[in-house]
N, C-alpha and C positions, 0 to 999 in steps of 0.2 A: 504494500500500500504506500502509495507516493507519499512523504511528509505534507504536501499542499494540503490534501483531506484534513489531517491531522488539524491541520494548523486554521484551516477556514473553518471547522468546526468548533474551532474555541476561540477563531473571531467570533462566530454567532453567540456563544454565552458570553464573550466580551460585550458584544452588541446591546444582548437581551440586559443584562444587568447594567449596562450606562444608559436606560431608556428609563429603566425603575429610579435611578438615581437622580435622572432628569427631572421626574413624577415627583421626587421627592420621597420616594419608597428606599432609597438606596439604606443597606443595614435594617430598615423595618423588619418587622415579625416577620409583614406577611410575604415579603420578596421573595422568600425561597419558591413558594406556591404561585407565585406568579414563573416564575425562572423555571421552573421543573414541570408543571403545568404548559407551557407554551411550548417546551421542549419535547414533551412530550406528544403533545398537538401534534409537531413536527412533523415527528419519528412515525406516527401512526399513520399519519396523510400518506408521507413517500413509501411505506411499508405496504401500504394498499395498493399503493400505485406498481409498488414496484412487483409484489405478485400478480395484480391484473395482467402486467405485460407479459409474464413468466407463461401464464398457462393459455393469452391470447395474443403468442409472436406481433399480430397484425396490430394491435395497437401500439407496440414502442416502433412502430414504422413511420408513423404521421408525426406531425406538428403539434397541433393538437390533440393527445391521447383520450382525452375529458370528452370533448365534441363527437369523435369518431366511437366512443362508449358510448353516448347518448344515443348515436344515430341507430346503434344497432335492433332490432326488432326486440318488442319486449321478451320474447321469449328465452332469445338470445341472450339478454343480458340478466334473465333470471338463472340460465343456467352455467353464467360465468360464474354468479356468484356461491352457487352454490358446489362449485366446484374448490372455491378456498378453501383452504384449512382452518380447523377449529380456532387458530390462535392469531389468525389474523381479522383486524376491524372489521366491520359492516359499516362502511359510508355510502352518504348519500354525492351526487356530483357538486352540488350546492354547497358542503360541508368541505371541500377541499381547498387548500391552500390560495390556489391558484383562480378559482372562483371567486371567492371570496375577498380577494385583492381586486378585481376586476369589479368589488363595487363598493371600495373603499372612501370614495368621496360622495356617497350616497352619505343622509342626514343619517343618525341613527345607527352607526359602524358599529359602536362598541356594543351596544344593546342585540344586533344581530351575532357579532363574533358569540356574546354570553349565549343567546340559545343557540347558537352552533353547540358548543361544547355540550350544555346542558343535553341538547338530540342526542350527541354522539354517547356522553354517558348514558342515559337511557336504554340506546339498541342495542350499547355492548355488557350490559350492569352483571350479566351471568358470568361473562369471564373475566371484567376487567376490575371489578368490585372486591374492596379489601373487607374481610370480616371482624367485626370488634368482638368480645369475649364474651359479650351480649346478646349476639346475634345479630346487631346491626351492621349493613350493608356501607363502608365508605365509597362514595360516588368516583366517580374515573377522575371527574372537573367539577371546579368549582366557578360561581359568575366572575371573570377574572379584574374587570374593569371597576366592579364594587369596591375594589382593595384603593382604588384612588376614587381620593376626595375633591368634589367640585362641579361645576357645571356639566350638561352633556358633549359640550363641545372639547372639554378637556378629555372629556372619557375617549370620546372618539379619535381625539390627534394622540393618543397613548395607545391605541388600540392601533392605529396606523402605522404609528413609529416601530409597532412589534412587528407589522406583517413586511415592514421595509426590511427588516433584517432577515425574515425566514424564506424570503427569495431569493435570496443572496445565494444559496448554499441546497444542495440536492444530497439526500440521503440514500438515493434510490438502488447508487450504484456501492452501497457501502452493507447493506445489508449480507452483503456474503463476506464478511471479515470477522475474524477469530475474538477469544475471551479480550485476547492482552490488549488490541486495539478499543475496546469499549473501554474496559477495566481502566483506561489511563485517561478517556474522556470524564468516563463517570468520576475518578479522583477530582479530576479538572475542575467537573461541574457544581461538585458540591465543597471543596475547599473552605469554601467562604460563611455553610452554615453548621456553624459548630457550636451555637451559645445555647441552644435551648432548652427550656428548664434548669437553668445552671452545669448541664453539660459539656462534653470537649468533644473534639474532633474525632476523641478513640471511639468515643458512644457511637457514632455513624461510622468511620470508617478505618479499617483493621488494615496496617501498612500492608501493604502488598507481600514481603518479603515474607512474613507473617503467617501469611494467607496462602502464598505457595510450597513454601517447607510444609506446612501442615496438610493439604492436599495431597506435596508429593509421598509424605510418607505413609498417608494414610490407603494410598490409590497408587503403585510404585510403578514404573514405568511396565514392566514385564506383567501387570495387570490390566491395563490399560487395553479396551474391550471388550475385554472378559467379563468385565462388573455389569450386570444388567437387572433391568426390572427393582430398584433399588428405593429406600424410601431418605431421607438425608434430613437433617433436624437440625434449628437451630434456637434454642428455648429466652434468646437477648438478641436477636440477628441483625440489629441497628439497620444500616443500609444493603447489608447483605453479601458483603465481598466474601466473608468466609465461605458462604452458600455457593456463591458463582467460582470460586475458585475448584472448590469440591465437585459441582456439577460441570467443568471444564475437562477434571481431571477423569471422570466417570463419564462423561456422554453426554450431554445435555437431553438425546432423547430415550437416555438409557434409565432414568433418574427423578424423579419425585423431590418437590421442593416443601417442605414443610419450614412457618415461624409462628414466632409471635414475638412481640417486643410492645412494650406500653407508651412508646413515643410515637403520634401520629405523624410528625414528621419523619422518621424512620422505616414506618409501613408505607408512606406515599416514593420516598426514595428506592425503598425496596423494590417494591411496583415497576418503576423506570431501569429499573438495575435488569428486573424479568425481561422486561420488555427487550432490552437491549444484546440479550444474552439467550435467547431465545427459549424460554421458559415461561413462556405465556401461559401455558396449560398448567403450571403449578401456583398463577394467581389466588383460584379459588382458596386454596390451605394457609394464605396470609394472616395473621389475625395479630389487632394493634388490642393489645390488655395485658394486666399484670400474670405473669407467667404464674411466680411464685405461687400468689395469691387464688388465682383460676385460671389454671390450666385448660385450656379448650382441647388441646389434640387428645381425643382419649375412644378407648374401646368399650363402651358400656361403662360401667363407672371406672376400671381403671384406666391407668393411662395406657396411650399408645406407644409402643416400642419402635423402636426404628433402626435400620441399618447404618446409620453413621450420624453422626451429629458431629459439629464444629461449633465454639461459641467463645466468645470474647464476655464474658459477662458483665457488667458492672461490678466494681470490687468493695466497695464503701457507699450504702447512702441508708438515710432514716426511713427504717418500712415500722416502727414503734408505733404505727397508728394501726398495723395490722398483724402486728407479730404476734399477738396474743390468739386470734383468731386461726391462726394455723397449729395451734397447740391441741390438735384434735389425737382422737384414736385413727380418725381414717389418713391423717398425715403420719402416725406411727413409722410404717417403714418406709416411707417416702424419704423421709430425714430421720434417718437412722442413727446419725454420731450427733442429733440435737437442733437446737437453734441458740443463735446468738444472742446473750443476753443485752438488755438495755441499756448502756453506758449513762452511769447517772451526769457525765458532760460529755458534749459533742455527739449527740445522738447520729448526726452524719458519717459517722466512722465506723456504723454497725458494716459487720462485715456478711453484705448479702450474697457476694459470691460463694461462700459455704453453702447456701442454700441451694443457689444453682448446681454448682457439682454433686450433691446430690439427688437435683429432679434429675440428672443429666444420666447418672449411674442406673437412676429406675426408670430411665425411658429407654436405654436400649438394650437393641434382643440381647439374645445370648445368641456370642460368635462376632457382636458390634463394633464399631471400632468408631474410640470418638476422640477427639484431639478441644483439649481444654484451655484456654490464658488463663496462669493464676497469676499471685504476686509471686514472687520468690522464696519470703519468709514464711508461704503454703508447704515446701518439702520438706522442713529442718524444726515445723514451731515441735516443742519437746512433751505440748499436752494440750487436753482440750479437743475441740471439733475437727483439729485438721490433725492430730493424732489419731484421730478414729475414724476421719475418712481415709486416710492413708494405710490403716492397719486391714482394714477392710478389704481394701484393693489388694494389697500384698499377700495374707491371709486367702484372699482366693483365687489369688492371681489373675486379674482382670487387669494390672498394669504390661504395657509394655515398654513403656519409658517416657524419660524425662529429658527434654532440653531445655537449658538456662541460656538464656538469650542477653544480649549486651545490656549496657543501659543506654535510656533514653532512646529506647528502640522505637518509642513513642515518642512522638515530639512534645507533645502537653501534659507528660507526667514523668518524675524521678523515679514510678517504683520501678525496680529492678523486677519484671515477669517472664516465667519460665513458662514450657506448653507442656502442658500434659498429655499422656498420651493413653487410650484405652483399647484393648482388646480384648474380649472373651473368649478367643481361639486358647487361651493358655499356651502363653510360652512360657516356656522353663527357668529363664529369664529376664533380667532389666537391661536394656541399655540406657543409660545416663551421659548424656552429653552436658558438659561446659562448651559454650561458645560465646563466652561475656567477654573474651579479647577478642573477637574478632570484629569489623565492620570498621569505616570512617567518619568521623565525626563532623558535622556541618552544622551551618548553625540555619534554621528556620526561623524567621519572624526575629522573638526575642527569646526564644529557645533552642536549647540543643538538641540536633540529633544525630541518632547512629544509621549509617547507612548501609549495609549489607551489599557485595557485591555478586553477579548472578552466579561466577564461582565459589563466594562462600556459603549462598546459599546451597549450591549443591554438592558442597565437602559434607554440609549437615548433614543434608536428606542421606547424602549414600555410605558416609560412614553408619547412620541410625538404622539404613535398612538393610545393610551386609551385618548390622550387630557385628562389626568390628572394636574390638578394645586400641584405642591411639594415645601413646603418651601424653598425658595433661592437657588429652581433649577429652575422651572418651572410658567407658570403660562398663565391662559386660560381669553381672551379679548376679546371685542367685538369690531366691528369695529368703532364706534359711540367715544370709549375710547382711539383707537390709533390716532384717527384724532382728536381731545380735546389735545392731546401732539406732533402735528405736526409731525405724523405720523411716531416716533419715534415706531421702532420694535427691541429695545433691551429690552429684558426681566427684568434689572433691575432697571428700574425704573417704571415698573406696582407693583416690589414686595412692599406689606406692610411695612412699616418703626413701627418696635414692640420697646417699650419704658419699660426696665426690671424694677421692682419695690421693692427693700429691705424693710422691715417690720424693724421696726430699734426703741430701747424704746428712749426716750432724752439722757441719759447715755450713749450709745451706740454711738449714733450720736458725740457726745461731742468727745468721747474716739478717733473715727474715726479722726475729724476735726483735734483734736491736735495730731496726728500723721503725716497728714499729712504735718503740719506746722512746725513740727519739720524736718520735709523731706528738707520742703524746703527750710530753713535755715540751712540746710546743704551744700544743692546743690548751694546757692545762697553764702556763704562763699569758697565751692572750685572754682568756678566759679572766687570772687575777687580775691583768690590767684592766678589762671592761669593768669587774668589780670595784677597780680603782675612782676610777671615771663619773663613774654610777653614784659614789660613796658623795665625791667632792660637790658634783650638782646638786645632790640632793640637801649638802650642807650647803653650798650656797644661795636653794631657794631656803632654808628656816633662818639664814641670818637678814633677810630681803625684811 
């Protein structure tokens, strides 16, 4: 794919977001939904577009593809459409980009583009509709020109300045392009919306490198096709990179996308994430509600199991308005090593991701394989809930290892987090990786980060999936040995402790000794001088 694409596609979100800022929207709440919404619009126009041509050669031959559809006989064009596949829109010709610009100086613009959208969610609400933990249906669009304040005339020249930018730029021919080319628009496009609810950037989006060690080791290359018919879980799936990386690495039409995340901004990115990754048909299993708290994915009353899960959880925030209420008999073995007690200060420091690694353990099958973010201080704390989720795992051998990842592998947090890793194949086995030196440091914004290079991302992956032992990288345990050091799963303390040995004649030794003795009567004379120094000032500020 030519860099051009790349690049005029993130002129157009350059575009779309200097038109909100112009509006006066720029940093608003509500921008992102205007930006991801219009974006969206886009993608579904030229996606229609671009399958109409696919299964009717004769229409990408004309000038006008819109006019020469129209003209066709009704019969004709009922049976074009119903030759698309389930995952692509149902528009009307009136509903498309390029209509729709042809009667932009018509009174009344913006008020038309709004039931544009409003139609189009409508006719597509079965597949393109996110579900809340209620039951309720979120719509595809929302009225976009409502989010600005003012006259209709102003609504209308805001409504126009969008459609001048979405002509700019054709999607049509980009639709046959792989995960990495989305994956690094989609970073692109959402960069900017990171604050909500007092959240960061990681709550939406899980650095790539992150995202692909976890994929590759979950999915190893010498698997790759082989996985099918498969159901993939992510119980915090903010925007959803873990999910698209997973389903990259497995098939996208091999593969079952299941979420839930309680952040509506998160389920609407999510959506655009599908959409762009071609996972339209796992819309329906989205669901924006608190996971913890109600659980939607489930099989009659218990929960639903699944073949893989990936999740980035939350690690720290106040659930004390409902943690009492999960203290039931029917959450018994859901949360088996407990809940986190109430910190009588800083109730924001409950540590909710214990809870997740637990729905995460009772959601998948046996033979599952799930890849966890914790913090760090999850493999080593010496008591407590992550002592007993990790005895757990050890005890029945559901782990297959641990990587300790650099710091600031995230750019908006100092914790140091490792990925867990789960399997119920039972291996014999841990591999524990250290990889906290590796990667390069940059700096972001006004933070630092680490940056992983696509070599050292896969020294990870393939030392973790050869379960090869690497000096003071790696090293392969038995379970008998992590439970002997209380179940401590940091790599560096199974490595050997190696004691260097100089071959040295007496002469040698001697020569060494009195060198360094002369060192240190060196050091230990500038030393009384600075206390000289130190003495006098200090007596000449109490004579002042």
């Amino acid at each position: 794919m030519s860099p051009s694409y790349q690049q005029q596609t993130r002129d157009l979100i350059d575009g779309l977001k200097a038109v909100c800022a112009s509006n006066g929207l720029g940093n608003d709440g509500n921008e992102y939904k205007i930006i991801v919404q219009t974006f969206l619009y886009k993608l579904l126009c030229d996606k229609f577009a671009h399958e109409m041509k696919r299964i009717e050669p004769a229409l990408a031959s004309v000038d006008d593809w819109i006019a020469a559809w129209q003209a066709l006989p009704q019969g004709e064009r009922e049976m074009l459409e119903l030759r698309l596949d389930a995952d692509v829109p149902r528009l009307q010709p009136g509903q498309l980009i390029a209509s729709l610009f042809n009667r932009q100086s018509e009174a009344g613009f913006a008020k038309r583009f709004d039931d544009t959208l409003i139609a189009i969610a409508v006719a597509n609400h079965d597949i393109f509709a996110v579900q809340t933990d209620d039951g309720e249906k979120v719509p595809l669009f929302d009225r976009l020109s409502d989010y600005v304040t003012g006259s209709a005339d102003k609504k209308d020249g805001f409504v126009r300045a969008l459609f001048n930018k979405l002509v700019g730029v054709s999607f049509e021919r980009l639709f046959e392009q792989k995960y990495d080319f989305w994956a690094a628009l989609f970073e692109y496009l959402i960069q900017d919306y990171n604050k909500d609810n007092g959240g960061k950037y990681a709550e939406y989006y899980t650095p790539h490198a992150v995202a692909t060690i976890m994929a590759d080791i979950l999915v190893p290359k010498d698997q790759r096709g082989k996985v099918k018919n498969v159901t993939c879980y992510d119980p915090a799936s903010g925007s959803g990179t873990l999910l698209m990386a997973l389903a990259h690495a497995i098939g996208e039409h091999h593969c079952s996308i299941f979420s839930q995340d309680i952040s509506q901004k998160s389920s609407s990115l999510l959506r655009l994430n599908l959409v762009l990754n071609k996972l339209v048909h796992s819309i329906p299993h989205i669901t924006q509600g608190n996971t913890i708290l109600h659980p939607v994915h489930k099989e009659g009353r218990a929960l639903r199991r699944f073949d893989y899960i990936v999740s980035n959880p939350p690690f720290k925030m106040d659930f004390s308005d409902f943690r009492d209420d999960l203290d039931t008999d029917a959450n018994a073995t859901r949360f088996f090593a407990g809940m986190p007690k109430v910190p009588n200060k800083a109730k924001d420091k409950m540590a909710i991701y214990l809870l997740f690694i637990q729905h995460i353990i009772a959601s998948l099958k046996p033979g599952g394989k799930a890849a966890i973010v914790v913090p760090t201080g999850f493999i080593t704390a010496a008591s407590g809930i992550e002592l007993r989720i990790r005895q757990k795992l050890v005890d029945e051998k559901l782990i297959a290892g641990v990587v300790s990842m650099p710091s600031n592998i995230f750019a908006t947090t100092g914790t140091n987090v490792s990925i867990l890793f789960l399997d119920g194949s039972k291996h014999d086995s841990v591999v524990l990786l250290d990889a906290s030196a590796l990667g390069t440091k940059v700096k972001e914004g006004k933070n630092q980060k680490t940056l992983l290079s696509h070599a050292e991302e896969q020294r990870i992956v393939e030392t973790f999936n050869a379960r090869e032992a690497v000096e003071d990288f790696s090293v392969v345990v038995d379970y008998a040995a992590i439970a002997a050091k209380n179940y401590s799963l940091s790599a560096g303390q199974y490595f050997e402790v190696r004691i260097a040995y100089d071959a040295l004649t007496p002469e040698e030794f001697a020569t060494r000794i009195d060198a360094y003795q002369i060192s240190l009567a060196k050091m230990f004379k500038q030393s009384h001088e600075l206390e000289m120094e130190v003495a006098e000032a200090i007596g000449s500020l109490l004579h002042v």
